[in-house]
TORKOL-4160 file (C-alpha; in steps of 0.2 Angstrom, whole numbers, padded with zeros to 4 digits, m for minus):
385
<pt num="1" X="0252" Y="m0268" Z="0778"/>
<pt num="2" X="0237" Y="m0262" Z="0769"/>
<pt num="3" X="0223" Y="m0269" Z="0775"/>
<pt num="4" X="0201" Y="m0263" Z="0767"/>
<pt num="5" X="0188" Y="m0268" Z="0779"/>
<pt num="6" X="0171" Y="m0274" Z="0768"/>
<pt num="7" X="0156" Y="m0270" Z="0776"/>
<pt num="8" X="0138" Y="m0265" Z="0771"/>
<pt num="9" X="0133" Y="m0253" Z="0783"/>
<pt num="10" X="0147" Y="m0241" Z="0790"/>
<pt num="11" X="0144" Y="m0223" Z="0800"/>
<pt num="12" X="0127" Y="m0232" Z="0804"/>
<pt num="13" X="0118" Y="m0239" Z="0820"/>
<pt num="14" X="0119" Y="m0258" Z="0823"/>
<pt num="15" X="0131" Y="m0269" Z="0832"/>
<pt num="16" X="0142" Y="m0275" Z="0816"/>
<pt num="17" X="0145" Y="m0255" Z="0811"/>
<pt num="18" X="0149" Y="m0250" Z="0829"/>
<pt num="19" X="0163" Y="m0267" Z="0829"/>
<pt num="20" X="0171" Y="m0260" Z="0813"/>
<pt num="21" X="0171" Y="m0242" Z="0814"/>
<pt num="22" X="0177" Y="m0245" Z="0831"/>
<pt num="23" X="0195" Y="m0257" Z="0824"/>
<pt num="24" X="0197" Y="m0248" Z="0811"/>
<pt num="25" X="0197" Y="m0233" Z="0817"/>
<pt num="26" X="0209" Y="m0239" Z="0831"/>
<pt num="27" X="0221" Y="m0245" Z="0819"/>
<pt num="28" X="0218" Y="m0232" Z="0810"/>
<pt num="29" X="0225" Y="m0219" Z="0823"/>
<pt num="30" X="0239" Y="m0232" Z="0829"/>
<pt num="31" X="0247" Y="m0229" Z="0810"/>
<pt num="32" X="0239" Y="m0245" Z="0801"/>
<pt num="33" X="0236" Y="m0240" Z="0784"/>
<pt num="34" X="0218" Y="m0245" Z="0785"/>
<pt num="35" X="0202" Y="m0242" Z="0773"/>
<pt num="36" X="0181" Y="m0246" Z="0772"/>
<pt num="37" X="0175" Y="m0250" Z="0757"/>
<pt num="38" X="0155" Y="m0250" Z="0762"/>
<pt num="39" X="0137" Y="m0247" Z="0754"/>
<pt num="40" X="0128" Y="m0234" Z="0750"/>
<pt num="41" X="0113" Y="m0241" Z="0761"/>
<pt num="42" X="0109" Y="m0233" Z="0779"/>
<pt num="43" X="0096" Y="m0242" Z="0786"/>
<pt num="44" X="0095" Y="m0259" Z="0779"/>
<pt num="45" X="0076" Y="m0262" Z="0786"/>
<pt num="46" X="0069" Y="m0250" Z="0775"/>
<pt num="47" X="0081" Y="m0251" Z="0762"/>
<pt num="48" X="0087" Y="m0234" Z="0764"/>
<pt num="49" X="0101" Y="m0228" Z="0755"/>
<pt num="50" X="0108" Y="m0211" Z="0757"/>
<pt num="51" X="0122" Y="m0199" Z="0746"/>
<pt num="52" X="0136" Y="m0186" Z="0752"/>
<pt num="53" X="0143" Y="m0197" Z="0765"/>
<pt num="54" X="0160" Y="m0190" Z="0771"/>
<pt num="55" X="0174" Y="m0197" Z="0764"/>
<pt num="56" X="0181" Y="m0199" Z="0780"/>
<pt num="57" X="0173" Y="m0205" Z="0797"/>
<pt num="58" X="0185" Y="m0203" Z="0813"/>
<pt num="59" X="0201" Y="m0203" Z="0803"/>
<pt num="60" X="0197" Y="m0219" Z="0793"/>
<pt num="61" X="0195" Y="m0216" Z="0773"/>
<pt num="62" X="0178" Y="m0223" Z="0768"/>
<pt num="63" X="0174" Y="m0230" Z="0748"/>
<pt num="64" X="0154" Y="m0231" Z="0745"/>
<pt num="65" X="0146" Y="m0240" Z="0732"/>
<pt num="66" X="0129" Y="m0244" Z="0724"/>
<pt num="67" X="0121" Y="m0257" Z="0734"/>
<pt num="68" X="0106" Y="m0268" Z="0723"/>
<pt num="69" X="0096" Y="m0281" Z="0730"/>
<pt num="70" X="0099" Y="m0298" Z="0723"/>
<pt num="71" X="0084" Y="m0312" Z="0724"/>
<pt num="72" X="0091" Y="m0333" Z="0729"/>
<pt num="73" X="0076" Y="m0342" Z="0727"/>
<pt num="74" X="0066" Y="m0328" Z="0742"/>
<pt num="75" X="0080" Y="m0324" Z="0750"/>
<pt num="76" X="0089" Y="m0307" Z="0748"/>
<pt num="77" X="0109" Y="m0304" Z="0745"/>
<pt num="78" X="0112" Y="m0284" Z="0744"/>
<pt num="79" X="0127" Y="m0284" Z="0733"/>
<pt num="80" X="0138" Y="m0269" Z="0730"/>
<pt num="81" X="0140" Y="m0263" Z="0711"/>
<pt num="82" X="0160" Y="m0260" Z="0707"/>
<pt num="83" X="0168" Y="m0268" Z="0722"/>
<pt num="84" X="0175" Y="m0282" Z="0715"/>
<pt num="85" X="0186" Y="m0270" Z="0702"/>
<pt num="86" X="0191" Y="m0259" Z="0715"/>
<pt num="87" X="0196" Y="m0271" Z="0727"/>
<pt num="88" X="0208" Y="m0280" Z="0712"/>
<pt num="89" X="0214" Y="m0262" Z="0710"/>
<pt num="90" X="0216" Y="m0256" Z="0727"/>
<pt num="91" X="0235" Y="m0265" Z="0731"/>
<pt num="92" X="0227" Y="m0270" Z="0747"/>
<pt num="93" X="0238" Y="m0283" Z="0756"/>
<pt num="94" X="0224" Y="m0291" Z="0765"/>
<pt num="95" X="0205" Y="m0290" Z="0764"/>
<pt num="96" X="0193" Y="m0292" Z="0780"/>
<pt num="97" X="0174" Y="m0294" Z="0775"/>
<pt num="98" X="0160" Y="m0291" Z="0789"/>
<pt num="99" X="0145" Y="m0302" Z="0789"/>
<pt num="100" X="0138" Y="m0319" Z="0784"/>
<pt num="101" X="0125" Y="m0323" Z="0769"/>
<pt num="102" X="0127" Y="m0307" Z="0761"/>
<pt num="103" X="0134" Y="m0305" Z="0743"/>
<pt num="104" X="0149" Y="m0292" Z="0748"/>
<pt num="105" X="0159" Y="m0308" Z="0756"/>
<pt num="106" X="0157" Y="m0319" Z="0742"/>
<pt num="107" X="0164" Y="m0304" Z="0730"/>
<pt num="108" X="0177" Y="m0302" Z="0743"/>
<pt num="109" X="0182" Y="m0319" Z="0742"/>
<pt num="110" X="0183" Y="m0318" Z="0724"/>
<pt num="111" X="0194" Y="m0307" Z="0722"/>
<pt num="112" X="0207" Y="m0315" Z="0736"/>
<pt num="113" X="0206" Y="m0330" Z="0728"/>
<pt num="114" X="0210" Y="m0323" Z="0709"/>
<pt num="115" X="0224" Y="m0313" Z="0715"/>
<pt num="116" X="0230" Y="m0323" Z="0731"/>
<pt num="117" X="0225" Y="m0309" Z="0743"/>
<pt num="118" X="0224" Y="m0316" Z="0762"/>
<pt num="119" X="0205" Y="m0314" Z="0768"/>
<pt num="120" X="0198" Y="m0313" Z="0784"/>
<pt num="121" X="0179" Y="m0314" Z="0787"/>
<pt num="122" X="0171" Y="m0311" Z="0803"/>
<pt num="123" X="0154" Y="m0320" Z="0803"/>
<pt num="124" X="0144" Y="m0311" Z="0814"/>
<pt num="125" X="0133" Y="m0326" Z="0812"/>
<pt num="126" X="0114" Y="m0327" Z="0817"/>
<pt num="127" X="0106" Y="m0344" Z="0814"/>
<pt num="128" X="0088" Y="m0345" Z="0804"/>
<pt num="129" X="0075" Y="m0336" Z="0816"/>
<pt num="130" X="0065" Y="m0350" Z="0822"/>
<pt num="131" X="0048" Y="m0339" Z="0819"/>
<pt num="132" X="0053" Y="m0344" Z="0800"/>
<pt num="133" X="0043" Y="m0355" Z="0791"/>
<pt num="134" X="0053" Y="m0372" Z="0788"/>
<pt num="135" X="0055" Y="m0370" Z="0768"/>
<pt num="136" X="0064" Y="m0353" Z="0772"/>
<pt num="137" X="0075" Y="m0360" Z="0788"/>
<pt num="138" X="0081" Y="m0373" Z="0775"/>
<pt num="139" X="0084" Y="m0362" Z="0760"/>
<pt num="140" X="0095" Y="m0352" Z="0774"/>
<pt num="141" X="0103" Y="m0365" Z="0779"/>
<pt num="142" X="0108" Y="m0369" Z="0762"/>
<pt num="143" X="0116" Y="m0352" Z="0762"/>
<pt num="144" X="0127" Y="m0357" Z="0775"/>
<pt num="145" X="0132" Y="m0371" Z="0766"/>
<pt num="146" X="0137" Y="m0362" Z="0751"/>
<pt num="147" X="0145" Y="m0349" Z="0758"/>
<pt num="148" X="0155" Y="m0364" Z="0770"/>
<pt num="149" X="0161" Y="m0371" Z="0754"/>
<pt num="150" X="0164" Y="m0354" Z="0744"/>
<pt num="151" X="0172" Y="m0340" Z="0755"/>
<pt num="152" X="0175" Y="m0349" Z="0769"/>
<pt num="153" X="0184" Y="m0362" Z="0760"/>
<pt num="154" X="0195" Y="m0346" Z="0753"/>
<pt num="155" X="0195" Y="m0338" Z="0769"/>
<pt num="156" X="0213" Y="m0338" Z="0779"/>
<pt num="157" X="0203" Y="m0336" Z="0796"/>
<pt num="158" X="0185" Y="m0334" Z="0802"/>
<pt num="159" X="0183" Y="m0323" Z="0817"/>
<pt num="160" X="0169" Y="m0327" Z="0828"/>
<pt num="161" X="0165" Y="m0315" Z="0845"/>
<pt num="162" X="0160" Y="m0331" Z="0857"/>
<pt num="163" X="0162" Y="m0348" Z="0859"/>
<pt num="164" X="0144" Y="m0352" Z="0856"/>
<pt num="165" X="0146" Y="m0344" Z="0838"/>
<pt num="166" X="0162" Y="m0354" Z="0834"/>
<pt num="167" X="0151" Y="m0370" Z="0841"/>
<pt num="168" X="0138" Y="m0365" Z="0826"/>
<pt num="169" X="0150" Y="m0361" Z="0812"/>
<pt num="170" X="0158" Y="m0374" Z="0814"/>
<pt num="171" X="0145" Y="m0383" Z="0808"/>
<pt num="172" X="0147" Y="m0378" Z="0789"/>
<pt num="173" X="0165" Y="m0369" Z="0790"/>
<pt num="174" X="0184" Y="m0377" Z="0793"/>
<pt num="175" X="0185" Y="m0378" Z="0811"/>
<pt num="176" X="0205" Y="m0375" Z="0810"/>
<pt num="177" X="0203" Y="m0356" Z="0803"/>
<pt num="178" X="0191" Y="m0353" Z="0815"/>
<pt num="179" X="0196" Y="m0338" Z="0830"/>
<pt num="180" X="0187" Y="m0332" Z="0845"/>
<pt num="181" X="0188" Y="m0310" Z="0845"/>
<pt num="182" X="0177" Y="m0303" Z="0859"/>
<pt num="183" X="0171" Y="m0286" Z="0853"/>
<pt num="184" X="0174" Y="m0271" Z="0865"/>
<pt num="185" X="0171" Y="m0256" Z="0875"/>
<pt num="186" X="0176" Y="m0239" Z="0878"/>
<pt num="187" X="0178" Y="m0240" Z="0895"/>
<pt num="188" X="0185" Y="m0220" Z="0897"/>
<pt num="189" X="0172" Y="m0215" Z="0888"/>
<pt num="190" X="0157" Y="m0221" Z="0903"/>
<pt num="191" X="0171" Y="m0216" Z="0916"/>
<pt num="192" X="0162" Y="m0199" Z="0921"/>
<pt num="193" X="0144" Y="m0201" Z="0925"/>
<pt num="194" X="0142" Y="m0183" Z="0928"/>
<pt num="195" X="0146" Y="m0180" Z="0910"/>
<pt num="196" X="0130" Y="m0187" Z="0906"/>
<pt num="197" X="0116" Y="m0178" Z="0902"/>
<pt num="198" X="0098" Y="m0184" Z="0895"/>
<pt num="199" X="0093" Y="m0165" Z="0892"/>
<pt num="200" X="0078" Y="m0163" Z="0881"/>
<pt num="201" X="0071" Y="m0182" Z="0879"/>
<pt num="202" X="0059" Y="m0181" Z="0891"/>
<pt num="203" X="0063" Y="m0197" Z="0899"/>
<pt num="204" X="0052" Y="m0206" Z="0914"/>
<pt num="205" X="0057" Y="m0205" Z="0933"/>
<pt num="206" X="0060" Y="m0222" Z="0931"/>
<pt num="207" X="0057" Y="m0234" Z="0916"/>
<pt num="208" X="0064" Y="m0252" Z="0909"/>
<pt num="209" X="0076" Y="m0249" Z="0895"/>
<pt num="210" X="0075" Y="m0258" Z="0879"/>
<pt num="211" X="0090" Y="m0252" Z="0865"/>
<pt num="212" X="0091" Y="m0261" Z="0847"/>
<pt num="213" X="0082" Y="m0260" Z="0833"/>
<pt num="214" X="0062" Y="m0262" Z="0834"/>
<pt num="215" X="0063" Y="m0276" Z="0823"/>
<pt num="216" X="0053" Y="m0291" Z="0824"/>
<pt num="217" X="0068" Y="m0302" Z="0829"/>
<pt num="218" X="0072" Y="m0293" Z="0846"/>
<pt num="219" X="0056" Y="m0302" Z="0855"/>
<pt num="220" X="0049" Y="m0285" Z="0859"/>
<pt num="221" X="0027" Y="m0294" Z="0859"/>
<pt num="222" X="0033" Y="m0305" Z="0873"/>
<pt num="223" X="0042" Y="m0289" Z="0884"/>
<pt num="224" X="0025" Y="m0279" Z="0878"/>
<pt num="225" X="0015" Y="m0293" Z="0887"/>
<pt num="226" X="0027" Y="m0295" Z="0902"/>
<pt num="227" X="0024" Y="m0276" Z="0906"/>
<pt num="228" X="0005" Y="m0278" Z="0903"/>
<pt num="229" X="0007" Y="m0294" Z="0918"/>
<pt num="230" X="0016" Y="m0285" Z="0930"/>
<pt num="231" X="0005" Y="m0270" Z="0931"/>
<pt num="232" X="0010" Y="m0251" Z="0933"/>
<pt num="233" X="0012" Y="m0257" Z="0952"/>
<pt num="234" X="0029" Y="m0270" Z="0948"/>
<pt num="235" X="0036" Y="m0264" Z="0931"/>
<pt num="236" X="0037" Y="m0243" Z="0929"/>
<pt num="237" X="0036" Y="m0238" Z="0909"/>
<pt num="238" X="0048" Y="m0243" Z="0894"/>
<pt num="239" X="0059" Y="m0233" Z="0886"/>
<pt num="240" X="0065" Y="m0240" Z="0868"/>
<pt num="241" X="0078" Y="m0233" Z="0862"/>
<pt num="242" X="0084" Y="m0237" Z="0843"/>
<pt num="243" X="0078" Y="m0237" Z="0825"/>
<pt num="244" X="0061" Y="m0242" Z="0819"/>
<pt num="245" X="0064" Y="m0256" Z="0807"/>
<pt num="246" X="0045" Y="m0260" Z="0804"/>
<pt num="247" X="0037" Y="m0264" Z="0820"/>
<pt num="248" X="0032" Y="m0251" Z="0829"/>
<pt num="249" X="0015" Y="m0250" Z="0824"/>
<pt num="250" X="0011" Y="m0268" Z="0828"/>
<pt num="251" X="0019" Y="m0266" Z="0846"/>
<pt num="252" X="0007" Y="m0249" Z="0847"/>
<pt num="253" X="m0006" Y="m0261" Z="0843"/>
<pt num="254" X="m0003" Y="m0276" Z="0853"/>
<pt num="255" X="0000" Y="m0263" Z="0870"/>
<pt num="256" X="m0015" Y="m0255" Z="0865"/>
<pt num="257" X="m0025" Y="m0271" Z="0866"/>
<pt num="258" X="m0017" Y="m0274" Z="0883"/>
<pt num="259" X="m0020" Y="m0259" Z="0889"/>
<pt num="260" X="m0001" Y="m0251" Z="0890"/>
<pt num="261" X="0000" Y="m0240" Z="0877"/>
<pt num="262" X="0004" Y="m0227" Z="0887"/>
<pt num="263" X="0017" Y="m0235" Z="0895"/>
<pt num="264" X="0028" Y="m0236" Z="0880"/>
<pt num="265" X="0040" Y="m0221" Z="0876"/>
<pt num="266" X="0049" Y="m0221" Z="0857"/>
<pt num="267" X="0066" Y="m0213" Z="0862"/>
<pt num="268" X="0070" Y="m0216" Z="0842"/>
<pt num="269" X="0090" Y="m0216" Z="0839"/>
<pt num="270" X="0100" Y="m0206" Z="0851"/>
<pt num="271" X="0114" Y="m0199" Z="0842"/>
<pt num="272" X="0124" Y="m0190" Z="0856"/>
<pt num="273" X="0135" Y="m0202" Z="0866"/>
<pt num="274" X="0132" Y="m0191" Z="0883"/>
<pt num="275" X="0114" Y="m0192" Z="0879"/>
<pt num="276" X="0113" Y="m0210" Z="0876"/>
<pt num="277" X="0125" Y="m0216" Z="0890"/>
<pt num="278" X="0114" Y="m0205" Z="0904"/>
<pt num="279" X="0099" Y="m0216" Z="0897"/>
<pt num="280" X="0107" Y="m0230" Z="0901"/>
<pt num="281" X="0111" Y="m0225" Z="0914"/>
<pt num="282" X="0097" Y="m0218" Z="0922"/>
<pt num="283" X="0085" Y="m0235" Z="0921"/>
<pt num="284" X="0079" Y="m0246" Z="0932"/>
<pt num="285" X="0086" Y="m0263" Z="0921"/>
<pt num="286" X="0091" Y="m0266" Z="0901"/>
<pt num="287" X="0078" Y="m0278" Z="0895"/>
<pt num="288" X="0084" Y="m0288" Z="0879"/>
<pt num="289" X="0072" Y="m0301" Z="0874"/>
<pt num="290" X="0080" Y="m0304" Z="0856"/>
<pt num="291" X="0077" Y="m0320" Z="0846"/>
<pt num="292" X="0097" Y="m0320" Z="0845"/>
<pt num="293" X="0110" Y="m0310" Z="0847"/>
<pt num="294" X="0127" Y="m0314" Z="0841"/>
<pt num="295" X="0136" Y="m0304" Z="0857"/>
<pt num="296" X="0126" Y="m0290" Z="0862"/>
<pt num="297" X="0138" Y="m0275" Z="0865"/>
<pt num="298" X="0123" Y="m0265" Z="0875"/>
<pt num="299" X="0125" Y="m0280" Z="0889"/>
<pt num="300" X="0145" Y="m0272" Z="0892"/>
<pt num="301" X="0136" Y="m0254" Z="0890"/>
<pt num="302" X="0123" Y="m0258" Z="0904"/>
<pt num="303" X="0140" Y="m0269" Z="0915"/>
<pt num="304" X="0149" Y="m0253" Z="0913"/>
<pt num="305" X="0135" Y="m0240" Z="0918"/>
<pt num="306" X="0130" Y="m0252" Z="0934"/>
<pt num="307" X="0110" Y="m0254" Z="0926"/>
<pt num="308" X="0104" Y="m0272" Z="0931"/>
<pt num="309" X="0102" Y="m0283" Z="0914"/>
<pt num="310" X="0090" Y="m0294" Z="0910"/>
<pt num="311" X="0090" Y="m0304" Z="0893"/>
<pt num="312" X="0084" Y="m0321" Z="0886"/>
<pt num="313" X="0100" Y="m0335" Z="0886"/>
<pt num="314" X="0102" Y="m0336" Z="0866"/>
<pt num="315" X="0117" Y="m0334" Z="0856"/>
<pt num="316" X="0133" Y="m0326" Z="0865"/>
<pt num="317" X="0122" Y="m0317" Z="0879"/>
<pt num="318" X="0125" Y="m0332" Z="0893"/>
<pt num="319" X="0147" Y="m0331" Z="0888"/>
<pt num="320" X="0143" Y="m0310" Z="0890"/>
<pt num="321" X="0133" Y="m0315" Z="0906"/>
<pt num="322" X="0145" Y="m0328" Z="0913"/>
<pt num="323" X="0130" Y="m0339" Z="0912"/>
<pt num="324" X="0120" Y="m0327" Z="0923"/>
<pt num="325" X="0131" Y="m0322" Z="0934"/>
<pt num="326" X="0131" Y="m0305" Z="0928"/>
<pt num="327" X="0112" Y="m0303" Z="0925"/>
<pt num="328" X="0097" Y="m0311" Z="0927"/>
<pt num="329" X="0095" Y="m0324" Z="0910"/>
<pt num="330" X="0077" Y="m0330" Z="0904"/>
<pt num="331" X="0071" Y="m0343" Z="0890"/>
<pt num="332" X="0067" Y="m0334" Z="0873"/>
<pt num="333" X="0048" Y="m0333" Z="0871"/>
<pt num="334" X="0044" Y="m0336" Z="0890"/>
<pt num="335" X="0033" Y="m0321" Z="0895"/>
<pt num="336" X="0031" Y="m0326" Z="0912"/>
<pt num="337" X="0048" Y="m0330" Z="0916"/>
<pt num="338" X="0054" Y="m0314" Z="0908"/>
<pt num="339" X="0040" Y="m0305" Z="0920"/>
<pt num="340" X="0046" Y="m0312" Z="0938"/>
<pt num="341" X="0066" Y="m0308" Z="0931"/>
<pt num="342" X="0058" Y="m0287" Z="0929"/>
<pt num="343" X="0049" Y="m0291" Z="0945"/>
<pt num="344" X="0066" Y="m0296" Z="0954"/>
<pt num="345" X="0076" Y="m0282" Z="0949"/>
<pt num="346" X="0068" Y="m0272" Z="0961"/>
<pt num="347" X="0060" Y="m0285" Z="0974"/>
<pt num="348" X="0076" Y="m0294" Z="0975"/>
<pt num="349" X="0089" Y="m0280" Z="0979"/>
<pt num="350" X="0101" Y="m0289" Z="0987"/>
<pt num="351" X="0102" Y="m0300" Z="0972"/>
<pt num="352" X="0102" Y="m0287" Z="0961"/>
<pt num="353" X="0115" Y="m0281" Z="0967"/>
<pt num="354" X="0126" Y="m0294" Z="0967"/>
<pt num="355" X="0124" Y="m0295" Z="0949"/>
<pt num="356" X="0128" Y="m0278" Z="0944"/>
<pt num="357" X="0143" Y="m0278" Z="0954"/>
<pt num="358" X="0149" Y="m0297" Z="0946"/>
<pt num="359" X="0145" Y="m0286" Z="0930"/>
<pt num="360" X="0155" Y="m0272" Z="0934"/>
<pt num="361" X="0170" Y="m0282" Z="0939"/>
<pt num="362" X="0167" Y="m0297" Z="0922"/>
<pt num="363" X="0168" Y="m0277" Z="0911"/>
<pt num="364" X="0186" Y="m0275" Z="0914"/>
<pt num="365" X="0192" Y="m0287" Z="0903"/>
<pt num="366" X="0181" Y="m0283" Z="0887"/>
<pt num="367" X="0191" Y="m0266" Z="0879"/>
<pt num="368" X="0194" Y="m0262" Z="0862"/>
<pt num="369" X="0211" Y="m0259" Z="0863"/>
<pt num="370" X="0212" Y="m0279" Z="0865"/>
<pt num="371" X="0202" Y="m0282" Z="0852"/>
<pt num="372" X="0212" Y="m0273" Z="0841"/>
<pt num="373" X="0229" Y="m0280" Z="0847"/>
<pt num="374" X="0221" Y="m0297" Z="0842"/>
<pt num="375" X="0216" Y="m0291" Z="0825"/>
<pt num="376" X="0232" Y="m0286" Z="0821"/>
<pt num="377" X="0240" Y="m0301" Z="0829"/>
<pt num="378" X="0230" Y="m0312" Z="0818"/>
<pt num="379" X="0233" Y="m0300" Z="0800"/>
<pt num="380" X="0253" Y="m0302" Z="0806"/>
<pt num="381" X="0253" Y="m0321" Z="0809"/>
<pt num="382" X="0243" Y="m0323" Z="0791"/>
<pt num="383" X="0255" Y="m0311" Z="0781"/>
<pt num="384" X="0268" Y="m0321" Z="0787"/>
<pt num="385" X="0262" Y="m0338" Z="0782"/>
């Protein structure tokens, strides 16, 4: 069984790049004959793209190609320049594309469909961001359409990571090819906390933990203004940890305004796992105040190293939560409510620690291996049909 993942980003920071480096580099090492076929593009918020990537990242062969951006009407559709011929010539056996609304699946699906190659898409859906203005929330949401009656319609099966995403894709995509994969974690590799060093970052005694992208849909503005509430007395610094993807220098702004500026620490991306974990480790509670986030794999990190979470109820964070049994959940955009839950981590131990503990134990069942078992339990089942 030969099986080429289709992703934009690989070898890259995000959430989509960690879930397929991670399968296919499992299946990869458990004898699969496994492939990426990705971008040249790095960071997709400044449309960076980069050259002399290796040929080979963990074990897994990795094809790039020329990425251009293509304009729908003011919406944008990377598309990647010679993919469709080399997926027709690659002899693959089954294609799986990453991602929804952009051009990479739609070749994918071409090329299934003119050869009879089974595909299998995982959406890794995000809704229109409600801070759009309604012309652009519709044009996207005829984007889901058309991709509901293109590639999905080819699709064999559509792998969603909760059942709040399934709920939303079924909206424009065949319910019946529709299958829930949670995403995973390495749970061996957060088993030493000694191993863990933050040398040389310069980190707080104690701070509040943000890690993603600084982009304008994680909701940073409203945790800027929840710190400048609370005061240096109730909240101690924040620490954020993750690419600049454009907002930075309005968050600079809007903290100096509020008087916090110097209660802000850019950690930037942290490449080295050990350095990364004992950050997590080390804070008082993970704040993620995102817009939406489809799963959210720094909620199992954050489970997994005991650090209190806090994070707004959208998307698949209340199924990671176990609706807020697993960490304290707030309304998207509700400063004040987002204030008392920081507040809380610390003025409410006992609760606190009730939740890291139902966190600790809800971990255990989220590990890549499963994910991976269930990847290629659902390749097997469509090969066979």
């Amino acid at each position: 069984m030969k099986v080429v993942h289709v992703t934009l980003r690989f070898d890259a920071p995000g959430g989509v790049e960690t879930n397929v480096h991670e399968v296919t580099r499992r299946l990869r090492a458990a004898g699969d004959d496994v492939e990426v076929f990705a971008s040249d593009l790095y960071d997709e918020g400044r449309w960076e793209r980069r050259t002399g990537y290796a040929p080979r990242v963990d074990g897994v062969p990795v094809r790039r190609f020329p990425v251009h951006k293509r304009l729908i009407p003011g919406l944008t559709m990377p598309m990647m320049v010679g993919l469709i011929d080399a997926l027709a010539e690659s002899g693959v056996d089954l294609i799986h594309a990453h991602s929804h609304r952009y051009g990479h699946v739609l070749q994918a699906a071409a090329v299934a469909e003119r050869l009879e190659i089974p595909l299998v898409v995982s959406t890794h859906y995000h809704p229109a961001d409600r801070r759009e203005p309604p012309l652009k929330r519709g044009l996207l949401r005829c984007q889901d359409i058309g991709f509901g009656l293109t590639a999905y319609r080819v699709a064999d099966a559509l792998v969603v990571q909760t059942p709040r995403e399934a709920a939303l894709v079924r909206e424009f995509a065949p319910a019946d090819r529709i299958r829930v994969v949670p995403p995973g974690i390495d749970l061996a590799a957060w088993a030493d906390p000694g191993a863990d060093r933050a040398a040389g970052l310069d980190l707080p005694a104690d701070y509040l933990l943000f890690i993603g992208r600084v982009a304008p849909n994680k909701g940073l503005p409203g945790l800027v203004n929840a710190l400048a509430e609370l005061g240096p007395a109730r909240a101690p610094p924040l620490v954020l940890m993750g690419r600049d993807w454009g907002e930075r220098a309005a968050l600079e702004e809007l903290a100096r305004r509020r008087g916090v500026l110097d209660r802000l620490r850019f950690l930037g991306h942290v490449e080295d796992p050990a350095a990364y974990r004992a950050v997590l480790r080390r804070a008082r509670a993970l704040v993620l105040p995102s817009e939406w986030e489809a799963f959210g794999l720094v909620l199992l990190e954050a489970m997994t190293a005991g650090t209190p979470i806090v994070a707004t109820a959208v998307g698949g964070v209340p199924d990671v939560l176990d609706g807020g049994r697993a960490g304290r959940l707030v309304p998207y955009g509700d400063v004040a409510a987002l204030a008392r839950a920081i507040a809380a981590v610390s003025e409410d131990a006992a609760a606190t620690r009730t939740l890291v503990d139902a966190g600790r134990e809800r971990v255990r069942r989220y590990d890549w291996s499963e994910c991976v078992r269930a990847h290629r339990a659902l390749y097997e089942e469509i090969l066979r049909r």
